[in-house]
DRENTORKOL-527978 format. One record per residue (C-alpha): residue number from 0; residue in one letter; x, y negated, z. Coordinates in steps of 0.2 Angstrom, whole numbers, padded with zeros to 4 digits. Example, Ala and Ser with C-alpha at 12.3 -4.5 7.8 and 13.67 -1.06 7.14 Angstrom:
! residues 2
@num->0&residu->A&u->0062&v->0022&w->0039
@num->1&residu->S&u->0068&v->0005&w->0036
END
This chain:
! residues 315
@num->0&residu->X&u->0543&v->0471&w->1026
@num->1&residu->X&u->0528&v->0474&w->1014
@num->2&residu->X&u->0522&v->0463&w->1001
@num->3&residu->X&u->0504&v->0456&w->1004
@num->4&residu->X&u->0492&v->0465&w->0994
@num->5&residu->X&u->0486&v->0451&w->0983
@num->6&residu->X&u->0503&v->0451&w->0975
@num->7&residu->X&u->0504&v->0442&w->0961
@num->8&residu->X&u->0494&v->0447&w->0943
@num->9&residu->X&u->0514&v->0450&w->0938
@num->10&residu->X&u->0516&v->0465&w->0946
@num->11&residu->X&u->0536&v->0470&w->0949
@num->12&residu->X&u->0541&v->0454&w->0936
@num->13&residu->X&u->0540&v->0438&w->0948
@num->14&residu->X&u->0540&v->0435&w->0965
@num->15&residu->X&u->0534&v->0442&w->0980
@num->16&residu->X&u->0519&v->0435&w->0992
@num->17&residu->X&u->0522&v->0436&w->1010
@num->18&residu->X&u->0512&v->0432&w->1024
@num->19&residu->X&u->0515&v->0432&w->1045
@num->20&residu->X&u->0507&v->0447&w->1050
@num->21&residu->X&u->0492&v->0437&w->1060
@num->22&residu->X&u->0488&v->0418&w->1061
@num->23&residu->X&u->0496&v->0407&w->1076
@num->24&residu->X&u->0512&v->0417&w->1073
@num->25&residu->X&u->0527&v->0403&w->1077
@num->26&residu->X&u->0533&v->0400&w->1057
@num->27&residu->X&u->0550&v->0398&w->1064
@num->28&residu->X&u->0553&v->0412&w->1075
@num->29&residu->X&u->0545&v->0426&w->1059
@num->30&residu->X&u->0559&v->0418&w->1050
@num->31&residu->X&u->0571&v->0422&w->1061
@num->32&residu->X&u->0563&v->0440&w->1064
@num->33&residu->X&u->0562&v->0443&w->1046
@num->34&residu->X&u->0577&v->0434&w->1038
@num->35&residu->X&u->0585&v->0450&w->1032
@num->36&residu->X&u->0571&v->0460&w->1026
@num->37&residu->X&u->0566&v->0444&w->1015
@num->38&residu->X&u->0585&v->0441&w->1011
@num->39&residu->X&u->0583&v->0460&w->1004
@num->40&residu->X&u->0567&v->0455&w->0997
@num->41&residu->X&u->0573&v->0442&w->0986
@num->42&residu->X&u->0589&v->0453&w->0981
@num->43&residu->X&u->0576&v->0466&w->0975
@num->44&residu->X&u->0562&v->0457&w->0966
@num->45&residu->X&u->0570&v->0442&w->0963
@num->46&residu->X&u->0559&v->0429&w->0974
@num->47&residu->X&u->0546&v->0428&w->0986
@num->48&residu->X&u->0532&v->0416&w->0992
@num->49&residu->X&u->0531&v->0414&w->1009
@num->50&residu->X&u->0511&v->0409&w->1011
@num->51&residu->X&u->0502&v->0402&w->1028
@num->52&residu->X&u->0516&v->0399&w->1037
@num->53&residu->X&u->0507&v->0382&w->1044
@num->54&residu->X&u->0521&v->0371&w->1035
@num->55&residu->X&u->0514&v->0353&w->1034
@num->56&residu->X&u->0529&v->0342&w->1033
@num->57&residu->X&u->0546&v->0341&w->1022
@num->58&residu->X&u->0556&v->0340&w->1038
@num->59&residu->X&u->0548&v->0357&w->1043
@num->60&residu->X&u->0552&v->0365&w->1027
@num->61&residu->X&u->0571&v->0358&w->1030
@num->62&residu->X&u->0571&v->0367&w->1047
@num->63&residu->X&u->0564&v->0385&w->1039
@num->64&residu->X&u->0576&v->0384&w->1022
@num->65&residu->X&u->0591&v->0380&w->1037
@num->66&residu->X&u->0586&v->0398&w->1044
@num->67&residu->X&u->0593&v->0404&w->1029
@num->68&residu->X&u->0608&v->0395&w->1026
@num->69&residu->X&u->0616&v->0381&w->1037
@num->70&residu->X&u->0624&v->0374&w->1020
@num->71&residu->X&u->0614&v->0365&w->1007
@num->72&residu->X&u->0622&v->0359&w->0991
@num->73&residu->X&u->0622&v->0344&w->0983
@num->74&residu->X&u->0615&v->0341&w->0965
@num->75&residu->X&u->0631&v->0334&w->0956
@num->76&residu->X&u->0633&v->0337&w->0937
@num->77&residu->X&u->0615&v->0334&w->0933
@num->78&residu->X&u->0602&v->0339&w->0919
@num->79&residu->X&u->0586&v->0330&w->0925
@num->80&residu->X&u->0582&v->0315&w->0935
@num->81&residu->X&u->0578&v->0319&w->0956
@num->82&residu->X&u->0576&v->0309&w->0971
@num->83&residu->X&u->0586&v->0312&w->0986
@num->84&residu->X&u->0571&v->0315&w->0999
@num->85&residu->X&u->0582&v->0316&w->1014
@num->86&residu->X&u->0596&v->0328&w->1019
@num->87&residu->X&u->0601&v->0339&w->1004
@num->88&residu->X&u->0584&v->0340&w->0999
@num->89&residu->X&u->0580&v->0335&w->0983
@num->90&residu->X&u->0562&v->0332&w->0974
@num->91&residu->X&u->0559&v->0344&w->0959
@num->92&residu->X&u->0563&v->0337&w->0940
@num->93&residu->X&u->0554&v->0322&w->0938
@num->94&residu->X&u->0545&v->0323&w->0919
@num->95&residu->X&u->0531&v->0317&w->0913
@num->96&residu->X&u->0515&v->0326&w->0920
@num->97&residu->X&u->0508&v->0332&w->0902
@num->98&residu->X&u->0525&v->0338&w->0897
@num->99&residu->X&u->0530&v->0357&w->0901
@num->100&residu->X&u->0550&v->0360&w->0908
@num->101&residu->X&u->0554&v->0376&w->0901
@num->102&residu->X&u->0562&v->0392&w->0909
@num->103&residu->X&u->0581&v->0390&w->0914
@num->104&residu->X&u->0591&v->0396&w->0928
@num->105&residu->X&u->0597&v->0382&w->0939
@num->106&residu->X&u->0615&v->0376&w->0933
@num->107&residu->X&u->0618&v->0388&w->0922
@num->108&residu->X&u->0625&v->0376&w->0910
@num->109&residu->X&u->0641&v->0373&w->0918
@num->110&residu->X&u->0652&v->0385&w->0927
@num->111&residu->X&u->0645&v->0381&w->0945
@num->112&residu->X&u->0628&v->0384&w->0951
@num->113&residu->X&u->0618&v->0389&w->0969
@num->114&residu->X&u->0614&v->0406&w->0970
@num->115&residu->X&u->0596&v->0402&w->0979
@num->116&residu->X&u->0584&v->0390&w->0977
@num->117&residu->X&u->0571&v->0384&w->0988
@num->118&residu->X&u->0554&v->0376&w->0983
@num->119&residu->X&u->0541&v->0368&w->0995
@num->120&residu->X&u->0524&v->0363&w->0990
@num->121&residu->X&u->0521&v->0349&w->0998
@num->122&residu->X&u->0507&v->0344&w->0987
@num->123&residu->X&u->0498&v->0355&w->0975
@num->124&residu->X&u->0490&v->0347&w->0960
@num->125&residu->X&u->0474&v->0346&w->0957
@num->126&residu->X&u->0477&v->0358&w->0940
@num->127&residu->X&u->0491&v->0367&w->0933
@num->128&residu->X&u->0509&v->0362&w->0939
@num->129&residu->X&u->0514&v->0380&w->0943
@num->130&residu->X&u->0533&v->0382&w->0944
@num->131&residu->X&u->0532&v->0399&w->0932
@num->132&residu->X&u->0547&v->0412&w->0933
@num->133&residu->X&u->0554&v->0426&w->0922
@num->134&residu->X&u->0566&v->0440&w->0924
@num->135&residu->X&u->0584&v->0434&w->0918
@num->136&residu->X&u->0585&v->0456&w->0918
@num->137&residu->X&u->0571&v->0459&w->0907
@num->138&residu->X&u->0576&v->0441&w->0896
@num->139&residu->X&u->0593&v->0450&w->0893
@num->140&residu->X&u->0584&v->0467&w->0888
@num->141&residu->X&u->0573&v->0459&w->0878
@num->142&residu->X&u->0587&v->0448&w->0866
@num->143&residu->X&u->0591&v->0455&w->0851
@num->144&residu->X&u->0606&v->0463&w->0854
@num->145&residu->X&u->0614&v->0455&w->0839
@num->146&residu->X&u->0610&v->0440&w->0847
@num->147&residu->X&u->0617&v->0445&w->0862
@num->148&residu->X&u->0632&v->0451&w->0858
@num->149&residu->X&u->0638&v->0435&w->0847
@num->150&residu->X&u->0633&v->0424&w->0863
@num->151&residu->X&u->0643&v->0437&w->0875
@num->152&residu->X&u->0657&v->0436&w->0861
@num->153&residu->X&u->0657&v->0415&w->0859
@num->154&residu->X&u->0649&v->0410&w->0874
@num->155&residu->X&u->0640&v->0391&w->0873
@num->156&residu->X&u->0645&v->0375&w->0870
@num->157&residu->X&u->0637&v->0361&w->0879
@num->158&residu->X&u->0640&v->0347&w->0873
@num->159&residu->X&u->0635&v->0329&w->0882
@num->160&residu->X&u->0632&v->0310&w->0877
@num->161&residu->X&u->0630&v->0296&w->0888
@num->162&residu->X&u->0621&v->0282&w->0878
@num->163&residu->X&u->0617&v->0266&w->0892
@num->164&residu->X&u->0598&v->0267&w->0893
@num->165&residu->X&u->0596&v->0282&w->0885
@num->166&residu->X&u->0593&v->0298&w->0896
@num->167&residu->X&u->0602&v->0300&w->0911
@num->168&residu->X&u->0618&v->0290&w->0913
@num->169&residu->X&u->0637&v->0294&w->0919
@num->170&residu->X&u->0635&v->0287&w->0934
@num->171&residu->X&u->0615&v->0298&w->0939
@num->172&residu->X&u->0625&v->0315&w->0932
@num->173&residu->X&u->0640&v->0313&w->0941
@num->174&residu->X&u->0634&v->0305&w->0957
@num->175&residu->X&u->0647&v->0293&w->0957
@num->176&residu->X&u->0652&v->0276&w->0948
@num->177&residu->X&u->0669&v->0281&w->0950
@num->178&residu->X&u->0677&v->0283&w->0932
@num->179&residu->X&u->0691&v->0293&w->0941
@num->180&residu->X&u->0682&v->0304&w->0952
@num->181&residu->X&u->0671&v->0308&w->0935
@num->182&residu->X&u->0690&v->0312&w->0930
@num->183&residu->X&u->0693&v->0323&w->0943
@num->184&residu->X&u->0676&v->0334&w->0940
@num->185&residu->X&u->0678&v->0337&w->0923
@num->186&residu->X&u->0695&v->0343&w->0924
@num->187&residu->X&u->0692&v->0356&w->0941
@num->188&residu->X&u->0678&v->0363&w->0930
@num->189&residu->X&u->0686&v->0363&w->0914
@num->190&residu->X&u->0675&v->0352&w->0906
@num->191&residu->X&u->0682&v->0340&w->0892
@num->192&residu->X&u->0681&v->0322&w->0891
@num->193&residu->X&u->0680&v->0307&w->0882
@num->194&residu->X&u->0679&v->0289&w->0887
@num->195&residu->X&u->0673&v->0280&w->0871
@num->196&residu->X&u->0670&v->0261&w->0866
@num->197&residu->X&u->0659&v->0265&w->0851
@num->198&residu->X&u->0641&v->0272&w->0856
@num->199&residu->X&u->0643&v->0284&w->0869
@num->200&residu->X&u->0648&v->0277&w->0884
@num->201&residu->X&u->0659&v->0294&w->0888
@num->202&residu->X&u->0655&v->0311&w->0879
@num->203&residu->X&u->0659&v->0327&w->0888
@num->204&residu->X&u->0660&v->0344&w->0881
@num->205&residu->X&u->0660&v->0363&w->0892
@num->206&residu->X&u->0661&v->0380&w->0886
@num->207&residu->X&u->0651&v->0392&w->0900
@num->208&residu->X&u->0646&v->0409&w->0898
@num->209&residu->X&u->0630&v->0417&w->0891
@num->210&residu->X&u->0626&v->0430&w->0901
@num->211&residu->X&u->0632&v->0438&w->0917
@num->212&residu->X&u->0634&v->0452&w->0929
@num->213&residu->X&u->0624&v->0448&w->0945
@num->214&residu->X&u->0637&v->0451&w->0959
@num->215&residu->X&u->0627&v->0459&w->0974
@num->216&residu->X&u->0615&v->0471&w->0962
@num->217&residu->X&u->0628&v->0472&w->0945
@num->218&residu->X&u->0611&v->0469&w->0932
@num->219&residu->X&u->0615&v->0461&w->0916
@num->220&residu->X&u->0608&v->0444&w->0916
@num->221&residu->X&u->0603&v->0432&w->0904
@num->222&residu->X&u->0611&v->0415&w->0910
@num->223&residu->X&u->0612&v->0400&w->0903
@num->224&residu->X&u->0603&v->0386&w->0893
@num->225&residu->X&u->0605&v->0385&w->0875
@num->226&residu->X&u->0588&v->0386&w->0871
@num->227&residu->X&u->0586&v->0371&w->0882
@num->228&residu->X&u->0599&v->0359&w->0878
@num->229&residu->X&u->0597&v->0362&w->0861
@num->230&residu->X&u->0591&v->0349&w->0852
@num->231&residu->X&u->0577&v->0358&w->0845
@num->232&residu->X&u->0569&v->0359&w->0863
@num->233&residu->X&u->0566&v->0339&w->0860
@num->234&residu->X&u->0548&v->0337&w->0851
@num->235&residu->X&u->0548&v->0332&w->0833
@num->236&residu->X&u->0545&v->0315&w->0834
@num->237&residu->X&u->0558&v->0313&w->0849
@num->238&residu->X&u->0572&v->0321&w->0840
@num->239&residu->X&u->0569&v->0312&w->0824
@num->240&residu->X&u->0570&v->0296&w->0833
@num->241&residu->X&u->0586&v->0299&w->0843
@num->242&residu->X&u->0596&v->0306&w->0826
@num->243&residu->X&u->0589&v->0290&w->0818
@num->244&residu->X&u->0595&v->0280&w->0831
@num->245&residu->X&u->0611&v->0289&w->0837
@num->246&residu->X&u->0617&v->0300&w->0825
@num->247&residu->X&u->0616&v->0318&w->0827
@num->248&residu->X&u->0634&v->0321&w->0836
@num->249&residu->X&u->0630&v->0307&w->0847
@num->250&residu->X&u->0612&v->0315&w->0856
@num->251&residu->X&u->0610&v->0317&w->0875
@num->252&residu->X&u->0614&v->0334&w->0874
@num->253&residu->X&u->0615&v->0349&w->0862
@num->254&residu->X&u->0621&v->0369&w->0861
@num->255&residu->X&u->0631&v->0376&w->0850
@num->256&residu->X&u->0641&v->0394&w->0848
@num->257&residu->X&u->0657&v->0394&w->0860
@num->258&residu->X&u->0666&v->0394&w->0845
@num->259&residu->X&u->0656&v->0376&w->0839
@num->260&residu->X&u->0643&v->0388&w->0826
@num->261&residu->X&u->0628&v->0379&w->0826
@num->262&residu->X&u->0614&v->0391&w->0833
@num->263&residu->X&u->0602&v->0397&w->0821
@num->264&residu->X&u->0584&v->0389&w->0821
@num->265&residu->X&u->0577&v->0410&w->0822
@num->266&residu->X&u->0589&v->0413&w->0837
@num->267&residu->X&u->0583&v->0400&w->0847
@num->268&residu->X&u->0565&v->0403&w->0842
@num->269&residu->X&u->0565&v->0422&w->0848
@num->270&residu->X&u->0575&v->0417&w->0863
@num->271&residu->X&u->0562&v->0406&w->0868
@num->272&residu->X&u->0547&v->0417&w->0862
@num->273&residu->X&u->0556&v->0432&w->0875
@num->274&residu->X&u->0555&v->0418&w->0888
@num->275&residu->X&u->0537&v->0415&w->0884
@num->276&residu->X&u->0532&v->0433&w->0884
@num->277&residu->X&u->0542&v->0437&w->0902
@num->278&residu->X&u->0532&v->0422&w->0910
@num->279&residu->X&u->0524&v->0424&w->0925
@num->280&residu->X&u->0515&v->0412&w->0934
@num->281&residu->X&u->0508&v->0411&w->0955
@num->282&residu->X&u->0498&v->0393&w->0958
@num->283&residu->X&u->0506&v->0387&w->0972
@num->284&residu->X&u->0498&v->0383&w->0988
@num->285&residu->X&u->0501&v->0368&w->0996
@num->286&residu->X&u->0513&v->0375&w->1012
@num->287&residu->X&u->0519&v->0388&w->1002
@num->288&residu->X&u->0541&v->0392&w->1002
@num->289&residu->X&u->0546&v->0401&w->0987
@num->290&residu->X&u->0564&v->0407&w->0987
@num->291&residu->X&u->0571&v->0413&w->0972
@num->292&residu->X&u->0588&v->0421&w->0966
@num->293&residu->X&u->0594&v->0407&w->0955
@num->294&residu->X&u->0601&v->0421&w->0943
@num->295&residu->X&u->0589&v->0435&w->0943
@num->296&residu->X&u->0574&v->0423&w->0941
@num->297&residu->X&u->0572&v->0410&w->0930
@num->298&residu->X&u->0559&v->0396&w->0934
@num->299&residu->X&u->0550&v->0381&w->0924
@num->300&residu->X&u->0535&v->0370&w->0926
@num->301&residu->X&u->0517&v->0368&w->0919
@num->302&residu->X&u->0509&v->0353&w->0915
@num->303&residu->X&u->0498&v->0344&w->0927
@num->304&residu->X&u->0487&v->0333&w->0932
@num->305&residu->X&u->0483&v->0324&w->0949
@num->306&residu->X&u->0495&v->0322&w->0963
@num->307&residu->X&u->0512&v->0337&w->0965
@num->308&residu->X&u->0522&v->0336&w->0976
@num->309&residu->X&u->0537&v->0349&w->0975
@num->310&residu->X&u->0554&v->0348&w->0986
@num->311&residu->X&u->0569&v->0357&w->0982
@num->312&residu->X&u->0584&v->0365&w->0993
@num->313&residu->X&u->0597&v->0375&w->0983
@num->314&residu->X&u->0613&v->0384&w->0991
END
């Protein structure tokens, strides 16, 4: 199958654009067609965009993501507030329009994680609001390799505190009310626990890796969200007001060393400044399906304004 020619300004460093062949082509039956040779596609470069397929509703983009994959995943063990839109299908990170979501592969703060990811645009807005990918390859060639090495050496400590009205709580992470079935996640995935009376309503803590091997191409990859959990990711006046408030060890969220080092400020700053400089960015069309490898491409989101509309699939 061959790329459109109006691929993206990227080059080889984001996703692909692909088109049906001709107009009034069935959406559903060129999936089927072309299923492998886009499943090779996304192996390859990472992601694609599938563009005029005449997709017009959320329950169309369900049927084509199903072509793929018959088994959706849940979103348990959440970062970012969602909606459930129907089914498995979820809408994108909900966060302030004016506010920017920097680049992170899906997950990659615990020890589970979907290996695709599925993006409908349901609804482009009026400006900006692109979902912008880099290549967790190139990230990892492009860290220091000092750096890398002590985050391959230590790993990352993430570390988790659930304050009632404050961020997300237990309950919107964990999917459950359930004090017991919380129990029983954090201990199949190795993560440690603490029900607390004072502040915090329960504080969690996980050690996950910092890199990885991808298993079907064997790249090194960059994977994993330090540079976002930490609490330098908060703007200025946000961050002063939760220390004030809470106490730095009680935050929402924070990254340390696998062995508990704080990260230096420089090492989180060049992390996200490789970030910055792999970025890549395709404004989305409204209809459009992006499917990307959830460890060979990171993704984010722009700021916007007007109406977006993005649904999410991941498996």
């Amino acid at each position: 199958m061959k790329p459109s020619e109006d691929l993206n300004p990227s080059g080889d460093r984001g996703p692909v654009l692909l088109r049906p062949p001709r107009a009034g082509v069935d959406p559903f039956e060129w999936l089927e067609e072309n299923r492998s040779a886009i499943d090779d596609l996304v192996v390859t470069c990472g992601g694609v965009i599938l563009r005029d397929l005449g997709l017009n509703a959320v329950s169309e983009f369900n049927r084509a993501v199903r072509i793929f994959t018959p088994d959706l995943l849940e979103y348990v063990h959440r970062s970012t507030p969602r909606t459930k839109v129907g089914g498995k299908l979820y809408t994108a990170t909900e966060y302030p329009a004016d506010k920017s979501i920097p680049l992170h592969n899906e997950n990659s703060y615990t020890d589970s994680w979907p290996s695709r990811i599925y993006f409908y645009c349901a609804v482009a807005a009026g400006q900006g609001g692109e979902t912008p990918t880099a290549d967790s390859r190139r990230v990892y060639q492009q860290i220091d390799p000092a750096v890398r090495e002590k985050f391959e050496r230590t790993g990352v400590r993430y570390v988790r505190n659930f304050t009632d009205g404050i961020d997300l709580s237990w309950q919107e992470v964990f999917q459950t009310a359930d004090r017991a079935e919380v129990e029983a996640y954090c201990e199949a995935h190795g993560i440690e626990f603490q029900w607390r009376s004072d502040g915090p309503a329960l504080s969690t803590r996980q050690h996950c890796q910092a890199s990885m091997r991808h298993p079907r191409t064997g790249d090194m990859v960059w994977f994993n969200q330090a540079h976002l959990f930490h609490i330098s990711a908060l703007a200025e006046s946000e961050r002063g007001s939760l220390v004030s408030e809470l106490g730095i060890e009680n935050v929402p969220r924070n990254a340390f060393y696998g062995n508990g080092d704080p990260i230096e400020s420089e090492v989180l700053a060049h992390i996200r400044d490789v970030y910055e400089k792999e970025k890549t960015v395709v404004p989305w069309r409204r209809g459009d399906i992006m499917i990307l490898d959830n460890l060979l491409l990171a993704h984010g989101r722009n700021p916007y304004q007007g109406d977006r509309k993005t649904v999410v699939a991941m498996s």
